[in-house]
C-alpha positions as a printed Julia matrix, in Angstrom:
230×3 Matrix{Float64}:
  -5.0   -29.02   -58.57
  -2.85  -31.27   -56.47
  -6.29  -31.84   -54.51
  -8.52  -32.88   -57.65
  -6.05  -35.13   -58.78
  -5.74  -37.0    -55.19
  -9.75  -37.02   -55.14
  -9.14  -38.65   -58.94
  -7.0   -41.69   -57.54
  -9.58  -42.13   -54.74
 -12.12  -42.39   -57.32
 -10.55  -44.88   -59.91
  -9.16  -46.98   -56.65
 -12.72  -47.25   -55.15
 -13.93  -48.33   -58.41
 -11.32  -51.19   -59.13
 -12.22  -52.26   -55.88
 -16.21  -52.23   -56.94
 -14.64  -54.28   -60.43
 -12.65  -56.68   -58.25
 -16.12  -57.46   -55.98
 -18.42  -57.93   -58.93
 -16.31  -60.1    -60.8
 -15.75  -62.22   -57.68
 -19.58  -62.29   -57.06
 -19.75  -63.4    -60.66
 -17.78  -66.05   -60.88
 -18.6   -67.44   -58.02
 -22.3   -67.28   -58.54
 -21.39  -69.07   -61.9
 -19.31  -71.7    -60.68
 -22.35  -72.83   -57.98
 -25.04  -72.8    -60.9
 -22.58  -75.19   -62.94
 -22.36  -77.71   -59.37
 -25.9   -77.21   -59.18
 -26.77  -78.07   -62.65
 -24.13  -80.91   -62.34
 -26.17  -82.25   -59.74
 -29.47  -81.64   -61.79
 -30.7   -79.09   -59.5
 -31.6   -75.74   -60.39
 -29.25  -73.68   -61.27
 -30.72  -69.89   -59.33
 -26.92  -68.19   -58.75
 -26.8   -66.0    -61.18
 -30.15  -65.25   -61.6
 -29.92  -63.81   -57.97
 -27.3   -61.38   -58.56
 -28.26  -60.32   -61.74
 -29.68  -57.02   -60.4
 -26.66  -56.23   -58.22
 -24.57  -57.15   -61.57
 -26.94  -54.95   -63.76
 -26.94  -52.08   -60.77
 -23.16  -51.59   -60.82
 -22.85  -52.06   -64.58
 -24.7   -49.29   -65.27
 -23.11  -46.97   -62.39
 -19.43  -47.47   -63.51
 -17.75  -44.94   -65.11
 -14.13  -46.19   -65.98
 -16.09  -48.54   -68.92
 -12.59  -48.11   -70.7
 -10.53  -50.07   -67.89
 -13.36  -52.91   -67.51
 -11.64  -54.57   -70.27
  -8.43  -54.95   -67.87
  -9.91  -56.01   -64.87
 -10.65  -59.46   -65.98
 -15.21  -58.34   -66.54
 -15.19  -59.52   -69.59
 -14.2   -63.17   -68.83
 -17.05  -63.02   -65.86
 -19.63  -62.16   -68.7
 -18.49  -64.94   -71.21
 -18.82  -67.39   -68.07
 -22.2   -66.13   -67.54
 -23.35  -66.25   -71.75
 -21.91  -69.7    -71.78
 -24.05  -72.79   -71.51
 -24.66  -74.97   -68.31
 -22.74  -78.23   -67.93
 -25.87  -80.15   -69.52
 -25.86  -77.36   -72.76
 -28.67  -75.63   -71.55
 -28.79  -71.74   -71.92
 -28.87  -69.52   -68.63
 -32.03  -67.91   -67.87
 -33.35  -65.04   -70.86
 -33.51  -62.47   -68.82
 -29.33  -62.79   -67.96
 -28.38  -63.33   -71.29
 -30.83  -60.17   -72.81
 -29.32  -57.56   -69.69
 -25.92  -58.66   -70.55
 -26.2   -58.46   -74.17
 -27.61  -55.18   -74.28
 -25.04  -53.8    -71.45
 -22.43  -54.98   -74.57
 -23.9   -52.73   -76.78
 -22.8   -49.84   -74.79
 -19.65  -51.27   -73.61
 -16.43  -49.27   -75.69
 -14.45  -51.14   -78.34
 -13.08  -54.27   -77.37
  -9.82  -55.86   -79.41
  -9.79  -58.59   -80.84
  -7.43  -60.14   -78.29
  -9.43  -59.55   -75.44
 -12.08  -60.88   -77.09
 -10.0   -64.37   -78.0
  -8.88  -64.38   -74.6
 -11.91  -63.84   -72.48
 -13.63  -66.04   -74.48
 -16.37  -63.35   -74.98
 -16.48  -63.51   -78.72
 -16.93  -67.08   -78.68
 -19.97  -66.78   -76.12
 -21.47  -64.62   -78.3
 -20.89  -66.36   -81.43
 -22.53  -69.7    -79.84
 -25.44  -67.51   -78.28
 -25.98  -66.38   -81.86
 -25.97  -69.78   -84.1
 -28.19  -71.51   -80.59
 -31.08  -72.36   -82.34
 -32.99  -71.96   -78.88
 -31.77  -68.49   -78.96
 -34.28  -65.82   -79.29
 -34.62  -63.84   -82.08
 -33.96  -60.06   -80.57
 -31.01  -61.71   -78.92
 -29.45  -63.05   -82.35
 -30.31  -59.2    -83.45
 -28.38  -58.12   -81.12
 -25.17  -60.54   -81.36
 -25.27  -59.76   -84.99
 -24.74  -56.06   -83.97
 -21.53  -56.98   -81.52
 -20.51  -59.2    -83.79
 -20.37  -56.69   -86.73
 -19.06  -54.15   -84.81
 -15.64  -56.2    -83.54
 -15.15  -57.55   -86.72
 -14.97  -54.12   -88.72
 -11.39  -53.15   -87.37
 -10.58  -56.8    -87.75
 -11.09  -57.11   -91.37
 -11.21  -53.29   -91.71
 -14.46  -53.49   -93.61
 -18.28  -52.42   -92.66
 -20.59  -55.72   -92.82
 -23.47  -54.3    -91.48
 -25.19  -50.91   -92.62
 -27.79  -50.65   -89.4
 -24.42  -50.67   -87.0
 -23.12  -47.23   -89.26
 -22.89  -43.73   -87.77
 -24.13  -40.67   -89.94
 -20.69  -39.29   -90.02
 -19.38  -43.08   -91.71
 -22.21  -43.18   -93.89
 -21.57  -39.82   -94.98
 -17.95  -40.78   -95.78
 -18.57  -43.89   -97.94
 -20.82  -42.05   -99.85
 -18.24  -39.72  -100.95
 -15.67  -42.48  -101.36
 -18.19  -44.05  -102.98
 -19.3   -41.32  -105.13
 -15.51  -40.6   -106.57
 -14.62  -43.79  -107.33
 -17.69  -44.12  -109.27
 -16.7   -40.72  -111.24
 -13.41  -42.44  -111.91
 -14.95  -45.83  -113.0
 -17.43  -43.6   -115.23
 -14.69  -41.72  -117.14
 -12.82  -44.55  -117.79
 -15.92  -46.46  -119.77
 -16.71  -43.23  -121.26
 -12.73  -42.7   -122.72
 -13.29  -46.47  -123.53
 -16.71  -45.83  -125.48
 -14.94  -43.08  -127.47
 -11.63  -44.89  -128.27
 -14.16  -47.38  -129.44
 -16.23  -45.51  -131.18
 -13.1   -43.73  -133.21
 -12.45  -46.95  -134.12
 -15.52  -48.47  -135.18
 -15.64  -44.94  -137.54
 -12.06  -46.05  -138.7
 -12.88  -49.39  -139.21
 -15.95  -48.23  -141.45
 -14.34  -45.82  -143.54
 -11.57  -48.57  -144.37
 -14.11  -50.82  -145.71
 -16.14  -47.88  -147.78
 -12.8   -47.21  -149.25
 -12.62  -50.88  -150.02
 -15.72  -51.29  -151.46
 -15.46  -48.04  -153.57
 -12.19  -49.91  -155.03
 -12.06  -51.27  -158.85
 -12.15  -55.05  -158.23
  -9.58  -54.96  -160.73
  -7.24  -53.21  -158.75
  -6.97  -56.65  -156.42
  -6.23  -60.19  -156.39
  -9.32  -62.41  -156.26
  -9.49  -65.77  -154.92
 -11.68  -68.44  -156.77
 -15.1   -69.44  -155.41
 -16.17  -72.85  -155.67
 -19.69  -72.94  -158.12
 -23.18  -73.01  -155.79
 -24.76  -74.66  -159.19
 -26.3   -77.94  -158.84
 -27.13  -80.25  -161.84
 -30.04  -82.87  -161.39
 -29.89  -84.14  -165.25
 -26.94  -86.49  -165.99
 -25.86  -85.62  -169.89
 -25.93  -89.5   -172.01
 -22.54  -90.94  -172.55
 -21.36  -90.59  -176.23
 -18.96  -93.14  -176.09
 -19.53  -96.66  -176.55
């Protein structure tokens, strides 16, 4: 036991250390791109170590620590636009995008912070932006702002098991809703019979029984009668 746990340690330690190299390689691939496109040369960096970037994001299994180690503000740097506004080549922004989609929950303060949410909010309003890739920043984006504003704004980024739930929530509330127009319909109803049975009785009354007001006449005359009197 003592054993497993030592060959544990070994395992997370060589991994921070394969974290702490690729973010390094990152940023500093980054940063030359930005002199180079300062200088209006092209800007080849990143596009270089994309697939040693890609490689080791998709052999690292302590996903759930990435967030820690500082990743997340190497990816923002490398969704953000070049000094001149221009966007970094597709096929970065589409690997790292999609790599996102499998990443684990990310807060909301690591998002602020990194500046990742922001890169991917600009990515998706770019009108030079492709169209899978806004798809696909409309999923991220959906999914970190449901346990912001603890609400579901997207039904394609659901699981079976949440749809499955609102339903029922859904379902119940709309029994209760229901009920309470159909006890309003009734209450109504006695009423409108009340209401009716009042005025039958009033009807059925001897107009003598009550006070009458006066009505004005509706008659009309269209002959003037001579004056008598001289």
């Amino acid at each position: 036991r003592r054993k497993r746990k030592m060959d544990d340690v070994d395992v997370i330690n060589d991994n921070d250390d394969a974290v702490a190299e690729m973010i390094k390689v990152m940023n500093t691939a980054a940063e030359q791109d930005r002199q180079l496109n300062s200088q209006k040369k092209p800007a080849i960096r990143v596009m270089r170590q994309l697939p040693y970037v890609k490689a080791k994001l998709g052999t690292l299994d302590i996903l759930e620590s990435l967030s820690d180690s500082g990743i997340l503000s190497s990816i923002a740097i490398w969704l953000a636009p070049l000094p001149n506004l221009c966007l970094l080549h597709l096929e970065v922004r589409e690997t790292l995008l999609k790599q996102l989609l499998d990443y684990p929950p990310i807060s909301s303060e690591a998002l602020k912070t990194s500046g990742l949410g922001k890169a991917v909010a600009y990515l998706y309003k770019h009108p030079k932006e492709t169209t899978n890739n806004k798809g696909i920043c409309q999923q991220l984006i959906t999914r970190w702002a449901k346990p912001l504003f603890r609400q579901d704004v997207d039904f394609k980024d659901f699981t079976r098991e949440e749809r499955q739930q609102r339903d029922l929530e859904h379902c119940s509330k709309k029994r209760k809703v229901s009920s309470k127009i159909e006890e309003q319909e009734e209450k109504n109803s006695s009423d409108a019979n009340l209401v009716g049975k009042q005025r039958l009785l009033r009807e059925d009354a001897n107009p003598a029984d009550r006070a009458r007001l006066p009505e004005p006449s509706l008659k009309e005359y269209i002959i003037r009668p001579k004056w008598k009197v001289e």
